[in-house]
Z-matrix of the N, CA and C atoms (Angstrom, degrees):
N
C 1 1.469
C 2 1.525 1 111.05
N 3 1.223 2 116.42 1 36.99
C 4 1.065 3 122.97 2 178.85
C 5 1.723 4 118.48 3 -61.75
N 6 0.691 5 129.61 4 -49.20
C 7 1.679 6 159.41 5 163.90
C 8 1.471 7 102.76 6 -17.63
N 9 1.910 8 107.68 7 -56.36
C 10 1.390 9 124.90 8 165.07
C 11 1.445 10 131.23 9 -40.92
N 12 1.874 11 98.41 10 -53.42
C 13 1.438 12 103.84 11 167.86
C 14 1.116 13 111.39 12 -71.49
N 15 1.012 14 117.29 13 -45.18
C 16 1.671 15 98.10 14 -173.16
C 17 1.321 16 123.07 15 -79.72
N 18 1.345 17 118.84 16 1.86
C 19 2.032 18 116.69 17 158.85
C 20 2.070 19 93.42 18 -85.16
N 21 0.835 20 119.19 19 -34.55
C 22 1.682 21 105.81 20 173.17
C 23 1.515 22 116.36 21 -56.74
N 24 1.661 23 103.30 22 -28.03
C 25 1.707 24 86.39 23 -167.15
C 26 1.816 25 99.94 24 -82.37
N 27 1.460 26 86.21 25 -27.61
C 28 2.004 27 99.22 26 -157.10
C 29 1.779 28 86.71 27 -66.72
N 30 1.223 29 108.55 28 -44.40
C 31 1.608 30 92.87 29 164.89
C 32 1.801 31 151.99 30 -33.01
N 33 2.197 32 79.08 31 -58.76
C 34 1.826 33 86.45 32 -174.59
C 35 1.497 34 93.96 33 -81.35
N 36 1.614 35 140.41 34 3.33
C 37 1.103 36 119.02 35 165.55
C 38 1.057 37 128.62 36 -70.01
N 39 1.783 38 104.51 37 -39.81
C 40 1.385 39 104.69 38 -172.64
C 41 1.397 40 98.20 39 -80.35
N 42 1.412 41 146.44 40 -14.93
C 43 1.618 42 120.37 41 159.77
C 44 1.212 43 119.55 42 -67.59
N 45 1.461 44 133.94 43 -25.51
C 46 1.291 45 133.13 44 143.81
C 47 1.557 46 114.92 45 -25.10
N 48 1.603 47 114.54 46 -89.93
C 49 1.306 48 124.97 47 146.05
C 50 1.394 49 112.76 48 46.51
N 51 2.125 50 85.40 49 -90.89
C 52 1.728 51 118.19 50 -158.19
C 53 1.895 52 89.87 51 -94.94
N 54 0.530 53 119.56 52 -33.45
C 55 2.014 54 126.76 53 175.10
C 56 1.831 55 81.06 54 -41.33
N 57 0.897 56 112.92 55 -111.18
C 58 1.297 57 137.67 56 -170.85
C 59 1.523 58 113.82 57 -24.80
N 60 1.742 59 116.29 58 -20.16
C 61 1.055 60 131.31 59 -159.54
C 62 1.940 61 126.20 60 48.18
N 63 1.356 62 106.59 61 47.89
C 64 1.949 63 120.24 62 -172.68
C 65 2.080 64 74.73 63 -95.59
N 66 1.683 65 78.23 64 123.05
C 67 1.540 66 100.47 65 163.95
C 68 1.594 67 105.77 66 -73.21
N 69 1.356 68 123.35 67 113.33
C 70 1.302 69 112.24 68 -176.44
C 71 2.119 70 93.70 69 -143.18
N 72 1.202 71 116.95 70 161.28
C 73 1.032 72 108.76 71 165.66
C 74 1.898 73 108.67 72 -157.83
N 75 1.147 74 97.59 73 147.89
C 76 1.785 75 108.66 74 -164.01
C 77 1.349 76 97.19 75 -126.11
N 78 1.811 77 103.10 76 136.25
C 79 1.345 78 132.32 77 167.40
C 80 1.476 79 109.47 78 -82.88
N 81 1.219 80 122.36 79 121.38
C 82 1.789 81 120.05 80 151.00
C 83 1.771 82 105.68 81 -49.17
N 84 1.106 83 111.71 82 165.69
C 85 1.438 84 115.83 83 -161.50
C 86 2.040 85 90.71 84 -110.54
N 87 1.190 86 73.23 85 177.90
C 88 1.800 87 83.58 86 -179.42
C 89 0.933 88 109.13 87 -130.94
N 90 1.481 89 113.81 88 -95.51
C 91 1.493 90 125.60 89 179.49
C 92 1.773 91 116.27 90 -70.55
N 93 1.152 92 133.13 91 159.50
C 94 1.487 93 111.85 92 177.74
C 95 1.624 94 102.00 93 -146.71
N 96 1.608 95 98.77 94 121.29
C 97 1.612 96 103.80 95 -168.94
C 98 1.022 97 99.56 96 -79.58
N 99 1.602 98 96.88 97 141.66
C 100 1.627 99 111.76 98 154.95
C 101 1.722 100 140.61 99 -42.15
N 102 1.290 101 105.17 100 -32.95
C 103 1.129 102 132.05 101 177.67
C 104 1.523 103 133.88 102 -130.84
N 105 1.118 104 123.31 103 174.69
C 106 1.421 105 123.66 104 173.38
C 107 1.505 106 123.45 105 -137.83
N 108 1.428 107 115.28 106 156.40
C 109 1.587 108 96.48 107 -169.00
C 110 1.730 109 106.27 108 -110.13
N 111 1.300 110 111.01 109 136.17
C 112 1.104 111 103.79 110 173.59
C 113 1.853 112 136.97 111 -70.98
N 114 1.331 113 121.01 112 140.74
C 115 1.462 114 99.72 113 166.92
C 116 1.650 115 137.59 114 -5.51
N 117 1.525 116 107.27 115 -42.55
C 118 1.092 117 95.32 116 -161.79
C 119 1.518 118 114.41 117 -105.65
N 120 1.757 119 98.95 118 12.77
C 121 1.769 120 118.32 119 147.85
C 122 1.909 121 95.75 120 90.89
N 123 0.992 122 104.47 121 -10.08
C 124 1.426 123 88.17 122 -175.99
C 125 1.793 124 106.67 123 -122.94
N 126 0.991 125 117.26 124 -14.06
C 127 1.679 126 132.45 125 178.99
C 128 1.626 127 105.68 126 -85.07
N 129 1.006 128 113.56 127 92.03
C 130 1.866 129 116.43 128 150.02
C 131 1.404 130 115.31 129 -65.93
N 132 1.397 131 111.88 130 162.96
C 133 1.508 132 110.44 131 161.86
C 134 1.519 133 88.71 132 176.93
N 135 1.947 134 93.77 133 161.07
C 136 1.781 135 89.65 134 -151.61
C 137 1.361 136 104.36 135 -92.81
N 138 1.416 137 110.17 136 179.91
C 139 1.149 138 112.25 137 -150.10
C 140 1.929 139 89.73 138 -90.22
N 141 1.667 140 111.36 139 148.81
C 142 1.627 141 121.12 140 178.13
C 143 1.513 142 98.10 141 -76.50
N 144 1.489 143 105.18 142 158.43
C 145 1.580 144 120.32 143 -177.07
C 146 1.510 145 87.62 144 -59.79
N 147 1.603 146 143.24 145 -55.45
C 148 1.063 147 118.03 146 -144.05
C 149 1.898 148 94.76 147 -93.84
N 150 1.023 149 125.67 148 -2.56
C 151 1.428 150 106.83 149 151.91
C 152 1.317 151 136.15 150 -84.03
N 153 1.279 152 114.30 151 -9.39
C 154 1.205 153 138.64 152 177.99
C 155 1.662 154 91.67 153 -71.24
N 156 1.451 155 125.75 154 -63.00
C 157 1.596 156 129.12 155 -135.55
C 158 2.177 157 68.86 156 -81.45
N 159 1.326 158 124.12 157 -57.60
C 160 1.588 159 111.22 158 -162.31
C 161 1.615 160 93.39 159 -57.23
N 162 0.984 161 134.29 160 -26.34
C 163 1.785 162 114.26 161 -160.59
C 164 1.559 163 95.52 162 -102.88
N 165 1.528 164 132.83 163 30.71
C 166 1.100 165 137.48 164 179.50
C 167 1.776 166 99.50 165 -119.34
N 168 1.306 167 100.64 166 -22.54
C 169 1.507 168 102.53 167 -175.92
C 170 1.581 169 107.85 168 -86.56
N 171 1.894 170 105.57 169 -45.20
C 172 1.538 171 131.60 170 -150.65
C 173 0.962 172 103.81 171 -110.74
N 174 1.035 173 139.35 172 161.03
C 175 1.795 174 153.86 173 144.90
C 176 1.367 175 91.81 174 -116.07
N 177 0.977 176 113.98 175 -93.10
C 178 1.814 177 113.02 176 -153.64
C 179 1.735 178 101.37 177 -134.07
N 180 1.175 179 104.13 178 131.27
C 181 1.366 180 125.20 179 -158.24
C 182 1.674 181 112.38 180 -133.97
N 183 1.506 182 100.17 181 96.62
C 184 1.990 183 95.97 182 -160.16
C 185 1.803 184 93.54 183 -99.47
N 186 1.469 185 101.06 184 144.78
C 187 0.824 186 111.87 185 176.86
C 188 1.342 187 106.23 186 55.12
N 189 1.220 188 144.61 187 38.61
C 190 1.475 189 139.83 188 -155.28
C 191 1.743 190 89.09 189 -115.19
N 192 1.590 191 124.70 190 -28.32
C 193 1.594 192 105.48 191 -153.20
C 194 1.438 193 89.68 192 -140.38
N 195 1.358 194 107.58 193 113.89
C 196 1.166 195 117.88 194 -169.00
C 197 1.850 196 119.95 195 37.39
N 198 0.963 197 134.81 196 57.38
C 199 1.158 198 137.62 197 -156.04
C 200 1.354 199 122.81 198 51.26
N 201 1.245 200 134.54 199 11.34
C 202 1.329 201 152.17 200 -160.03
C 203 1.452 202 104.66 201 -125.67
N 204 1.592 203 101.44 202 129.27
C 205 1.544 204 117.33 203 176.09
C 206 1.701 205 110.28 204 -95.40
N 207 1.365 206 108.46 205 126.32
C 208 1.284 207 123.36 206 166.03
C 209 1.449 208 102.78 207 -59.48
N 210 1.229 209 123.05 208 176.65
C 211 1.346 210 135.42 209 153.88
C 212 2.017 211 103.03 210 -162.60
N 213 1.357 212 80.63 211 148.49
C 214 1.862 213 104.44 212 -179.08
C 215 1.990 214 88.45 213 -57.47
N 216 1.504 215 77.21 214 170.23
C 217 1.817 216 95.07 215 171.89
C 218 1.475 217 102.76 216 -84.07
N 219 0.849 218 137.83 217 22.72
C 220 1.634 219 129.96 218 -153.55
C 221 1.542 220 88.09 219 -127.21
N 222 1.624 221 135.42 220 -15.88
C 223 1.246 222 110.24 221 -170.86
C 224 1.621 223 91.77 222 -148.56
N 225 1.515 224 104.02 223 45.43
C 226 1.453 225 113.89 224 164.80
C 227 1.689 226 101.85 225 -74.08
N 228 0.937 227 119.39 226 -63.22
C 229 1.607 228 117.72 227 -155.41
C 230 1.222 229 122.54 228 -65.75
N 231 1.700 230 95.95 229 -19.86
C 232 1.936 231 96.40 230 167.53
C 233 1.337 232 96.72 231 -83.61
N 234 1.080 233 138.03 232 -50.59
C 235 1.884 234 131.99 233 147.81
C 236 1.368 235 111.87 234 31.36
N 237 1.724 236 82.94 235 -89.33
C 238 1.460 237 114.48 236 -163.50
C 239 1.571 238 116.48 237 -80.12
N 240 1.336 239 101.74 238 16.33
C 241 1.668 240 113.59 239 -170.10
C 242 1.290 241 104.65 240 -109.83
N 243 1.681 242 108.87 241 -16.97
C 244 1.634 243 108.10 242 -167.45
C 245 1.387 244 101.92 243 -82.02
N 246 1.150 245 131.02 244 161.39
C 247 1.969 246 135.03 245 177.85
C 248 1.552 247 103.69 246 -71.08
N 249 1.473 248 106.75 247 -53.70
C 250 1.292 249 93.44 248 -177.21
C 251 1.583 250 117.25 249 -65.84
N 252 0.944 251 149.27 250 -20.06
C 253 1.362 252 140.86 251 -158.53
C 254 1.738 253 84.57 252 -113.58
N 255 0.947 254 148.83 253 8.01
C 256 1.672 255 134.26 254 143.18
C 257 1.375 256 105.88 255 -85.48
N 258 1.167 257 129.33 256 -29.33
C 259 1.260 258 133.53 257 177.37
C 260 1.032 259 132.84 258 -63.74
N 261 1.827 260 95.11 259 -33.05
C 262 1.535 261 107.74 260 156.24
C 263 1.882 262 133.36 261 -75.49
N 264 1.061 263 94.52 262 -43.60
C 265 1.551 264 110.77 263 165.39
C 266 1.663 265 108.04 264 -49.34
N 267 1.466 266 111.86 265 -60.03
C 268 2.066 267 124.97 266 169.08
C 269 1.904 268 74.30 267 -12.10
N 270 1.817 269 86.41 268 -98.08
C 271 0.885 270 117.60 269 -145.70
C 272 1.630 271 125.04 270 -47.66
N 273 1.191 272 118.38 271 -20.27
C 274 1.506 273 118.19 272 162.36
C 275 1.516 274 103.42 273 -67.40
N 276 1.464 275 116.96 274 -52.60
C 277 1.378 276 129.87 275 -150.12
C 278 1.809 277 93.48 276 -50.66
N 279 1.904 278 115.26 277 -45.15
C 280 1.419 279 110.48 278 -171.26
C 281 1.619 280 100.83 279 -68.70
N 282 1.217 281 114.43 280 -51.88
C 283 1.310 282 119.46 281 -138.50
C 284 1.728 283 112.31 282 -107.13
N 285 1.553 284 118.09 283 30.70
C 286 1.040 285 100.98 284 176.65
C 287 1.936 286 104.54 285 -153.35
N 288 1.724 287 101.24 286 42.99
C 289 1.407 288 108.53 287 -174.24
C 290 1.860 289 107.10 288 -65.64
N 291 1.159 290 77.10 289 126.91
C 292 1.828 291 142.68 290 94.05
C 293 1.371 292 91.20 291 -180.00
N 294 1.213 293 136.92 292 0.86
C 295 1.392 294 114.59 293 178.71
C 296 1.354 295 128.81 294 -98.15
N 297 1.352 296 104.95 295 151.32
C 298 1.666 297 120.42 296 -166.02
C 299 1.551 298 94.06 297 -45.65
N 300 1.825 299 129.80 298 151.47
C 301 1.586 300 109.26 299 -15.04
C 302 1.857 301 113.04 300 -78.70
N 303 1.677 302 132.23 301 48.49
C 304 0.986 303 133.55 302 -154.82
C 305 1.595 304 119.06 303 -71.05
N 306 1.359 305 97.86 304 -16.50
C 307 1.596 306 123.88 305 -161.77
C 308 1.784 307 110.14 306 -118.87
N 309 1.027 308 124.51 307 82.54
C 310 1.418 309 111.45 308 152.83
C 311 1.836 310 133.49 309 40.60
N 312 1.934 311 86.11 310 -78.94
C 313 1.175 312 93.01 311 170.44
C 314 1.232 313 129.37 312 -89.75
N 315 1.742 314 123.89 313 25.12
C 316 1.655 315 132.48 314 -163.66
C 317 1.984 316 81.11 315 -104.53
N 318 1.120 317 138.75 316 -8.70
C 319 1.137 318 134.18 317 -154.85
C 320 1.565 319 116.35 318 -83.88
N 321 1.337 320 115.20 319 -22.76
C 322 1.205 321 139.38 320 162.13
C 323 1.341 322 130.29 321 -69.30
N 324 1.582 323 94.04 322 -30.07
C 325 1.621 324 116.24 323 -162.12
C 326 1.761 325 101.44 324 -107.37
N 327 1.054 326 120.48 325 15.15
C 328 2.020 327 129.53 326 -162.24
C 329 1.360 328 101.60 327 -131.71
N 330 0.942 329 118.55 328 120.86
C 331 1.395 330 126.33 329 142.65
C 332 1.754 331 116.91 330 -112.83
N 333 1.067 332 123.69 331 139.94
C 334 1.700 333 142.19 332 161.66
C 335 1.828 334 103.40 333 -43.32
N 336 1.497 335 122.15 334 115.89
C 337 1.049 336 114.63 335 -175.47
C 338 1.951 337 91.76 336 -117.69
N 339 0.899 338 110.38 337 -79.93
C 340 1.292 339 87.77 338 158.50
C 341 1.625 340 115.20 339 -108.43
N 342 1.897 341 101.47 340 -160.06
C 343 1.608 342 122.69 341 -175.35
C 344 1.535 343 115.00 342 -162.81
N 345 1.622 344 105.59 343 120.08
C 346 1.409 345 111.42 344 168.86
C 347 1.911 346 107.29 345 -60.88
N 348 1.483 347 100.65 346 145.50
C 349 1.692 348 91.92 347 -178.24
C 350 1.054 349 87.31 348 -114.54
N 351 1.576 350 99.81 349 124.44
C 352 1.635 351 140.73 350 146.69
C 353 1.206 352 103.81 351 87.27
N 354 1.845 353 112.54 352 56.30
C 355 1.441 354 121.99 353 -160.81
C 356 1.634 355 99.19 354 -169.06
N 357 1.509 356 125.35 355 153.27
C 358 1.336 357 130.96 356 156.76
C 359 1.587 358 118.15 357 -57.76
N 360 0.760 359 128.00 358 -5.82
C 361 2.134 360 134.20 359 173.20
C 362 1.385 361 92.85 360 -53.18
N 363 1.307 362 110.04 361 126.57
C 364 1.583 363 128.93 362 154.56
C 365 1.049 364 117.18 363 -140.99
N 366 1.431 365 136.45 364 154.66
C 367 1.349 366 149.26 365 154.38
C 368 1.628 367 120.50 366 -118.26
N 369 1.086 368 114.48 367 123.09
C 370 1.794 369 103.84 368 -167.57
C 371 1.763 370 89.31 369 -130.74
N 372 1.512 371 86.77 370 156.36
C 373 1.839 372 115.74 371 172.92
C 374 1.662 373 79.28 372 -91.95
N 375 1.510 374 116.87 373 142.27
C 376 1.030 375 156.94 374 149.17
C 377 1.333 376 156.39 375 -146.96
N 378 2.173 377 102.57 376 86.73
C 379 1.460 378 90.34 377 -170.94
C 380 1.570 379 128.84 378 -79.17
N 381 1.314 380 102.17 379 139.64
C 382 1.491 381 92.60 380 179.80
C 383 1.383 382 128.79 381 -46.75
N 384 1.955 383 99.87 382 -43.70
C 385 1.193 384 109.80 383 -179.29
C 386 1.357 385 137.91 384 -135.74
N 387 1.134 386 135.18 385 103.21
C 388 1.466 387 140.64 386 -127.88
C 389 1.519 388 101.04 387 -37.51
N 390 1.595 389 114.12 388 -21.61
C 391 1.470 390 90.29 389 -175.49
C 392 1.996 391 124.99 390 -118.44
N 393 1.570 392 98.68 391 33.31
C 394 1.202 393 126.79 392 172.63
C 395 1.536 394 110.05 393 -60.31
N 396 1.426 395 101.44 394 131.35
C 397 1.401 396 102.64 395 -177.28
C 398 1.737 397 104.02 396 -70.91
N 399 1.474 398 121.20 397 -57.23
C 400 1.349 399 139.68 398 166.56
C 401 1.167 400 136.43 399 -55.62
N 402 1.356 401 144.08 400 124.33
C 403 1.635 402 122.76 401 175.83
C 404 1.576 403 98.44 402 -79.15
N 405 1.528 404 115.91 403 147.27
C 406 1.855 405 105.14 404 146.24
C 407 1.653 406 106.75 405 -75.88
N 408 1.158 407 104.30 406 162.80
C 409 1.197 408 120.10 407 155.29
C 410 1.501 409 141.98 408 -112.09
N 411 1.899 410 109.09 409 124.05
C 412 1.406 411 115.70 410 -168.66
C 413 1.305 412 86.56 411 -87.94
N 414 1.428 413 113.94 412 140.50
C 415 1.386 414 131.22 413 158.76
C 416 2.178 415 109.83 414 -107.92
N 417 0.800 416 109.54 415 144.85
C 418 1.502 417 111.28 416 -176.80
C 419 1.404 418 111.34 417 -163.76
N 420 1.376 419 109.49 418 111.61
C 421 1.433 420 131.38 419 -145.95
C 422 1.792 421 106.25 420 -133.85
N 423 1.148 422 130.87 421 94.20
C 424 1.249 423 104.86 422 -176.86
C 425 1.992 424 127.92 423 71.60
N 426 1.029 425 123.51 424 -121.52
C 427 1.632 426 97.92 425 142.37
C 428 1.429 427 113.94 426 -138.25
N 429 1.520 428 108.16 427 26.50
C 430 1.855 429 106.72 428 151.60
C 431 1.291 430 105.33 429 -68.03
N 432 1.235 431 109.54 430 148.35
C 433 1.458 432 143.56 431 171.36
C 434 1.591 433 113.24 432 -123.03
N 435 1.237 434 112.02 433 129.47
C 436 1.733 435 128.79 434 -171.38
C 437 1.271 436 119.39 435 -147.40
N 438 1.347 437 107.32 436 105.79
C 439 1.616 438 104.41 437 -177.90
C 440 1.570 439 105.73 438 -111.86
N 441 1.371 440 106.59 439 130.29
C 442 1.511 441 117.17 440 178.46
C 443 1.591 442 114.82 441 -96.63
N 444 1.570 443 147.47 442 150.07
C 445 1.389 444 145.65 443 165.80
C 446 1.722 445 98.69 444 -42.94
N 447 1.226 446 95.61 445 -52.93
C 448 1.707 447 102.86 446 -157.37
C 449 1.415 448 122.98 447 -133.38
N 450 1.116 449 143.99 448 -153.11
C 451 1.160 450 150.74 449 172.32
C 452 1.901 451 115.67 450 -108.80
N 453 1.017 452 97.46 451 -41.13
C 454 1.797 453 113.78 452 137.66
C 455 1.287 454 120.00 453 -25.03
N 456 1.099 455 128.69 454 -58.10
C 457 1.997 456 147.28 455 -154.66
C 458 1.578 457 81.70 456 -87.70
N 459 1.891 458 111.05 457 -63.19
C 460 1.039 459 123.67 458 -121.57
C 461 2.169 460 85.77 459 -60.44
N 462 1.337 461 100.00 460 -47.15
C 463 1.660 462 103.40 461 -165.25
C 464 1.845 463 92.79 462 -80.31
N 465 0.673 464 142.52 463 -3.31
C 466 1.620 465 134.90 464 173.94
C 467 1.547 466 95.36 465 -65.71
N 468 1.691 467 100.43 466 -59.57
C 469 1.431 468 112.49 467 171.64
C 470 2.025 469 112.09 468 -26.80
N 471 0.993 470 96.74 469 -46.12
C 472 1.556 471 106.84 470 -146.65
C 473 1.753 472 100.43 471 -92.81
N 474 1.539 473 102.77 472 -15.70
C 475 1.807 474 108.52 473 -161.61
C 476 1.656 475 95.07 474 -119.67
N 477 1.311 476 124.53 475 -44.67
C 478 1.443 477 109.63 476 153.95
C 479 1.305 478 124.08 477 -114.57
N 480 1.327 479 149.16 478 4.36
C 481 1.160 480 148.41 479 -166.76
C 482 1.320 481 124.05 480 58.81
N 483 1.357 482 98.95 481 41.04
C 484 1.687 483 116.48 482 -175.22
C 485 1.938 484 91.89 483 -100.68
N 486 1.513 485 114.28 484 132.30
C 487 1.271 486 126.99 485 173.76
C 488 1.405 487 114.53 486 -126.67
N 489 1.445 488 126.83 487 102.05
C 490 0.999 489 131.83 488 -154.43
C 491 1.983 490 90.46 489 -91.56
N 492 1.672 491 101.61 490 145.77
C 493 1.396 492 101.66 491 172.76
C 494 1.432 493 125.42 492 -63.06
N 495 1.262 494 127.63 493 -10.73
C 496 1.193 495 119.75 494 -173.24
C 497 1.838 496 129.72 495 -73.67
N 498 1.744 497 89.57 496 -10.53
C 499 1.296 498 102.04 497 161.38
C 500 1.692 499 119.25 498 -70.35
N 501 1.780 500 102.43 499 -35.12
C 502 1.515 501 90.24 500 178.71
C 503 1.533 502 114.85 501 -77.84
N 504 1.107 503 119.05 502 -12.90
C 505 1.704 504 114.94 503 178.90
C 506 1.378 505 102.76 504 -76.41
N 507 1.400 506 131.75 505 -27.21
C 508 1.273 507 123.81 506 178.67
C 509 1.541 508 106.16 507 -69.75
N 510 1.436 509 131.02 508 -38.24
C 511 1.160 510 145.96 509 -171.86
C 512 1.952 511 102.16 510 -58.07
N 513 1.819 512 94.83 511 -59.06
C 514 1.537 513 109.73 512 -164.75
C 515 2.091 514 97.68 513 -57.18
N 516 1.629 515 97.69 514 -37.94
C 517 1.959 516 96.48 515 174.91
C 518 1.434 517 107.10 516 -56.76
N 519 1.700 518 106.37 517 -40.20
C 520 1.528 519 90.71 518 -165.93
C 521 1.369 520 121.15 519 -68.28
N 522 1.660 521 127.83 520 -11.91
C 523 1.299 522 129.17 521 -142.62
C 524 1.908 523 86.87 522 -134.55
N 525 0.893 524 130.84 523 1.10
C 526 1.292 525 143.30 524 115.58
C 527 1.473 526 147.65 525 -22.47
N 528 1.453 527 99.99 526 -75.63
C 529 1.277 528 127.32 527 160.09
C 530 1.695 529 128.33 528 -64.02
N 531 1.352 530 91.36 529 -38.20
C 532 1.801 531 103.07 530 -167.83
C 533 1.915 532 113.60 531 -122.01
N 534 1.324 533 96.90 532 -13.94
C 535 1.632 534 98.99 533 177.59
C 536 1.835 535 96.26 534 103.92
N 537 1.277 536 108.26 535 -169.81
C 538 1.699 537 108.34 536 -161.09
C 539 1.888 538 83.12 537 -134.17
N 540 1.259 539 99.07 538 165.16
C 541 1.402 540 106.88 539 164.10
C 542 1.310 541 153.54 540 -42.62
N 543 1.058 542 104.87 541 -13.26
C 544 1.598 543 140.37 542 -160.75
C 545 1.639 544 98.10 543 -120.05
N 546 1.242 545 127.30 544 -32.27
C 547 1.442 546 114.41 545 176.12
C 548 1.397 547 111.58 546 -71.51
């Protein structure tokens, strides 16, 4: 019943949302792709049950997540075609190691989940490992950095401000593995 939770979270956000008064407005979805394209424009891979159950609710959601617009898989590649939004990816990719897209080989493994407009805000699907059922999610906001297990965490995050640790152990692997920011 997954499907359930996730119309509860996409819910208490958007009363969050209108609470707060953030002009935001959300499309019901239509069609729902099979797949998604990765950053590095040529890598598909299919879409996870729990992106599947949010892109069954959502299509495109502006300003809906933290000031950041989601978008469906269906209009990644004109996305990734615009200058500014490679420019943004560049620019995390140099300047924000160890986290995904920081590494080369994370480029395959990323897709754009949402995007602040006309701003550094990103949120990316990132599986660690090609054969992860789930992406975590990097959030990168300003120069906080937030990594969630799932997409699950990621809106709990967003509907109560509950941050489960398992994002920081993914963080403590990444800076482990690849060095910390400062190196």
């Amino acid at each position: 019943m997954l499907e359930g939770k996730m119309e509860k979270l996409i819910n208490e956000i958007r009363k969050k949302n209108d609470e707060w008064g953030d002009s935001h407005r959300m499309e019901a979805t239509g069609d729902i792709s099979e797949q998604i394209l990765m950053i590095d424009e040529k890598t598909y891979r299919p879409l996870s049950q729990q992106m599947r159950d949010y892109y069954t609710i959502v299509s495109t959601w502006e300003n809906g997540l933290l000031g950041k617009t989601s978008y469906p898989p269906s209009q990644l590649k004109e996305l990734y075609e615009q200058d500014d939004v490679r420019e943004v990816i560049n620019l995390i990719a140099e300047n924000y190691r160890p986290v995904p897209p920081s590494d080369n080989s994370d480029w395959n493994r990323t897709a754009i989940f949402a995007k602040e407009q006309g701003g550094l805000g990103v949120t990316f699907y990132w599986w660690k490992n090609t054969n992860d059922d789930e992406p975590a999610i990097i959030s990168i906001s300003g120069g906080d950095v937030k990594i969630f297990a799932d997409l699950l965490e990621y809106l709990k995050y967003l509907a109560y401000n509950e941050f489960s640790e398992a994002g920081d152990a993914i963080y403590s692997d990444l800076e482990r593995e690849r060095g910390t920011l400062s190196d």
